[in-house]
N, C-alpha and C positions, 0 to 999 in steps of 0.2 A: 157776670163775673168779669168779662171782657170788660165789661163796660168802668169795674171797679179801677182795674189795673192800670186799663188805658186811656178811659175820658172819653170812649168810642161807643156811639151807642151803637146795638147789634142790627138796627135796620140798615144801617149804612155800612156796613161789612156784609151782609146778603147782598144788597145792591152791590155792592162793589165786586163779590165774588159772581155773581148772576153776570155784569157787566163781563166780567174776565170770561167766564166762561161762555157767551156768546162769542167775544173777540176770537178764543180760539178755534171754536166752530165754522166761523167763517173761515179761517186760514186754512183749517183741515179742509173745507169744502173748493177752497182756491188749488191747496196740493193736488187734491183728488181729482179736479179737472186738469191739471199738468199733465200727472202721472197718464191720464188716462188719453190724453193726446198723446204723449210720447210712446203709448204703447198701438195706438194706430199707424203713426211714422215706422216705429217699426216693424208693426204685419207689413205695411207698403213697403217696407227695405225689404223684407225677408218674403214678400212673396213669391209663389215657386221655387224656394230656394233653401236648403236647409244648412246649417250653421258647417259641416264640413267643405261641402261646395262653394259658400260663401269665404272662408276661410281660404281653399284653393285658388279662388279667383285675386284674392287679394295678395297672395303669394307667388303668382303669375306676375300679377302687376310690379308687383315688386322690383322681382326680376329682373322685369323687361324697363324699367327705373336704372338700377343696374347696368344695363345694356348701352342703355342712352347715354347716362354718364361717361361711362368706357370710349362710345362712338365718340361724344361732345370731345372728350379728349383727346384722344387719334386726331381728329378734324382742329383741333388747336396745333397740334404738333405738326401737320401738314402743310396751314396756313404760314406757320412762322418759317420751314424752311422753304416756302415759295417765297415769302417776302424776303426771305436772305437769298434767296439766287437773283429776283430782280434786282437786288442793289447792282450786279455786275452786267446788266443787261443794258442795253444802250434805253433812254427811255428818254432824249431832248433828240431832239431834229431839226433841222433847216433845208430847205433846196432854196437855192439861187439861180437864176437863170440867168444869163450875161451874153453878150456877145464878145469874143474872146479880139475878135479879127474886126476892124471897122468896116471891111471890103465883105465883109458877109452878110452882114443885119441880121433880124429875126431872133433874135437871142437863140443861139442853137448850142452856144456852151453851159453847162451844166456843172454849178457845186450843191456837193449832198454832205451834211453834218451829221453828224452821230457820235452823239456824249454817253455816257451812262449817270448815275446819280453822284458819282466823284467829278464829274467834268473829263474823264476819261475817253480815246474814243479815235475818232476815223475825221478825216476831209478825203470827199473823193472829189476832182476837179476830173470831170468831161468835157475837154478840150475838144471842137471842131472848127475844123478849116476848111480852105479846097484842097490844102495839100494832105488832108488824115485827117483822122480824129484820134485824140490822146488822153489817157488816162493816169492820171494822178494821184499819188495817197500822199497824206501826211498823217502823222501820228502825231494824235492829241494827248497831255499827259496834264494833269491836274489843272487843265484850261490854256495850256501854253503848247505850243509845238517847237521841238528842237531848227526845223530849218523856216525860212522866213517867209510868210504869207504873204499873196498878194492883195491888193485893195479889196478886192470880190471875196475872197477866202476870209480875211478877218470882217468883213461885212457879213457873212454866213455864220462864223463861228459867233459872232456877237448874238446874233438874231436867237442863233439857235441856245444859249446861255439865257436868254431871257422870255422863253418858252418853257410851258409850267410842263413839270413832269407826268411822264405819261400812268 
């Protein structure tokens, strides 16, 4: 009858159905080895262990997921107001050592720079002689000082401008 309809003769529709239903034998026998691995991966997960305790453990973790995050952000919020206090923090330096007095030698005078990250900042000149030792500040304000530096002082202040920050 098939054959009338179609032009098909019926050995070749057996065959063809025969063929099909091997294919999908095989495939069920391909799942059936999956499924049956996935169920020894999960005796190995679940051994010792039953699905409430499992459950617990994973809701711990969580948690402490949670935790971490809270910390990781604290420790952000920390980091950034320490980096906003060192901006005001002196963080360029120089020392000079000079001999202030020619009757002296030895370089026993002493300038010390200290900038912060604006060019803000200190000159201390340590002045020694035979007659004293003296000490000196000038106030640094955006790389410049209001009274007027000596040759040694603006040789310090440079040095210390082109010293990378601490």
């Amino acid at each position: 009858m098939i054959q009338k309809y179609l032009g098909i003769e019926t050995d070749y529709v057996v065959i063809g159905l025969a063929a099909l239903v091997l294919i999908l034998l095989i495939l069920m026998l391909i799942q059936t080895i999956k499924v049956s691995g996935l169920k020894k991966r999960l005796n190995v997960f679940m051994k010792g262990k039953n699905a409430k305790s499992l459950e617990d453990t994973l809701i711990r973790r969580l948690n402490l997921l949670d935790e971490i995050a809270e910390q990781n952000e604290e420790n952000k919020r920390g980091i950034y107001s320490i980096n906003e206090r060192l901006k005001s923090t002196f963080q360029k330096y120089s020392l000079l050592k000079y001999d202030a007095f020619e009757e002296n030698g030895g370089k026993l005078s002493t300038i010390l720079v200290m900038l912060d990250e604006k060019n803000n900042g200190y000159i201390l000149n340590f002045v020694h002689g035979n007659t004293g030792s003296y000490t000196y500040t000038k106030e640094i304000i955006d790389g410049n000082s209001i009274v007027a530096l000596g040759k040694e002082e603006e040789e310090a202040l440079e040095k210390a401008f082109r010293e990378k920050q601490v």
